[in-house]
Structures are given as structure tokens and as C-alpha cells.
PLY file of the C-alpha trace (Angstrom):
ply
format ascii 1.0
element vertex 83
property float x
property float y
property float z
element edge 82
property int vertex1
property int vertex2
end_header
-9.36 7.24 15.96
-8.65 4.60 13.28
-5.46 4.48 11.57
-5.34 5.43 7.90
-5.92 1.77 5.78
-2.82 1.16 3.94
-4.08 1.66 0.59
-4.86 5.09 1.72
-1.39 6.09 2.60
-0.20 4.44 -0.46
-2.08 6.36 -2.72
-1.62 10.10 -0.55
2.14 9.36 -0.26
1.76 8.96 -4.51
-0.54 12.01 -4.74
1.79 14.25 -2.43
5.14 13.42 -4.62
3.34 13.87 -7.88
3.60 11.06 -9.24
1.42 9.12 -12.04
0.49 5.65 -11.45
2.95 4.74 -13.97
5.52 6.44 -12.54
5.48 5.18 -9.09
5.09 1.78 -11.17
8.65 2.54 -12.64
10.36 3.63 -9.69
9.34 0.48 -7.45
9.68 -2.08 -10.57
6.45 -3.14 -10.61
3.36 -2.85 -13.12
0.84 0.26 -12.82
-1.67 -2.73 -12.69
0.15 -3.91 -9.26
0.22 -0.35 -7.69
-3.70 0.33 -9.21
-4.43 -2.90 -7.11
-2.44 -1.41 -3.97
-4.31 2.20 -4.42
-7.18 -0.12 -4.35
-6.49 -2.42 -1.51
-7.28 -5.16 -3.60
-3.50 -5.86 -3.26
-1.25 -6.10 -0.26
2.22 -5.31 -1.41
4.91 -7.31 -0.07
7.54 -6.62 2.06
10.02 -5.60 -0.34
7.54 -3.62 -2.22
6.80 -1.78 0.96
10.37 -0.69 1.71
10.70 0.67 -1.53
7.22 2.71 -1.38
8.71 3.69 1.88
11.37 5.38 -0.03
10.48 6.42 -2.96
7.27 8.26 -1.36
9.11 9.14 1.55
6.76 7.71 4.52
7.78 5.87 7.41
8.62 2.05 7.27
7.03 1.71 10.35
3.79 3.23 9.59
3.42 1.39 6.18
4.27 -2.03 7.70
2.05 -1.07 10.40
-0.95 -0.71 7.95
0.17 -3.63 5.60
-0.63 -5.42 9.39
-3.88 -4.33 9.72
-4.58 -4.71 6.42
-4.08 -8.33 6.76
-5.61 -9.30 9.55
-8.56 -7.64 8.31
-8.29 -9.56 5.43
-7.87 -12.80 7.12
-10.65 -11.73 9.49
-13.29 -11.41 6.80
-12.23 -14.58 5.20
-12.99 -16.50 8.08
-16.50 -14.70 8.82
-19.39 -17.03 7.97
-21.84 -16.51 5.67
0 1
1 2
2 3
3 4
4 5
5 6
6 7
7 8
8 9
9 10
10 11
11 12
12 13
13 14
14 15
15 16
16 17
17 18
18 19
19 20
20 21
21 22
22 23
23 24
24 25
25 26
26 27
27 28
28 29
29 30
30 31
31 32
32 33
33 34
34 35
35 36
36 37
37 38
38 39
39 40
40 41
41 42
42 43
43 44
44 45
45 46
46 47
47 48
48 49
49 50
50 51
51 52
52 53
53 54
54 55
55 56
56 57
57 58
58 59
59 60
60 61
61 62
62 63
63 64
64 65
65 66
66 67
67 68
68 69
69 70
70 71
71 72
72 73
73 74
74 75
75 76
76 77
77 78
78 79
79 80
80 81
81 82
């Protein structure tokens, strides 16, 4: 079974608090574009960014750094994939 991609978690950790977009925003200091792009996985938050997600939605650090992993070595993966 694959793991959950990060933006996944991100955005069922959000859903399960009830909390807006905006709100989230607020409570991690950072713009509701910058957590849109995160829901998205257009983004990859950093480090910090993670921790706080980690606490203010209550998941494990682990999991989410876990996933922010695997997120970029995807990332890197498919950048490096001919055409």
C-alpha cells in the first residue's frame, strides 16, 4: 500500500480540524496562497512550516516529514526523467 502523498495529509489534517484555508494560513504565518499550493502539492513546505502543521493540525512529525520525503524525491525523480 502507498503512503498517503503529503499534500493529502495536509489538506485531511485541515479538513478534520475545521479549518478554512485562511485560517490554517493564520495559524502557521503563512499566506492562504502558500497553504493552497501545499493542498495542491505544487508546494513543499519547509521544515519549519511542517512542524507547525504538525501542531496546529495535530498529526505526527514523523509522518509529515516522512511524506515531505517522498514528496521530494518524487519531485527530483521526475525532474531528471527525459523527455
Amino acid at each position: 500500500m502507498e503512503p498517503r502523498p503529503l499534500h493529502q495529509i495536509i489538506t485531511d489534517g485541515r479538513e478534520a480540524a475545521g479549518l478554512s484555508l485562511a485560517r490554517l494560513a493564520d495559524a502557521i504565518e503563512r499566506t492562504e496562497s502558500s497553504v493552497r499550493g501545499y493542498e495542491r502539492g505544487t508546494m513543499i513546505p519547509p521544515v519549519s512550516v511542517l512542524m507547525a502543521l504538525a501542531d496546529v493540525l495535530e498529526l505526527d512529525r514523523a509522518d509529515l516529514a516522512d511524506a515531505a520525503m517522498d514528496a521530494t524525491a518524487r519531485r527530483a525523480h521526475s525532474a531528471s526523467d527525459p523527455l
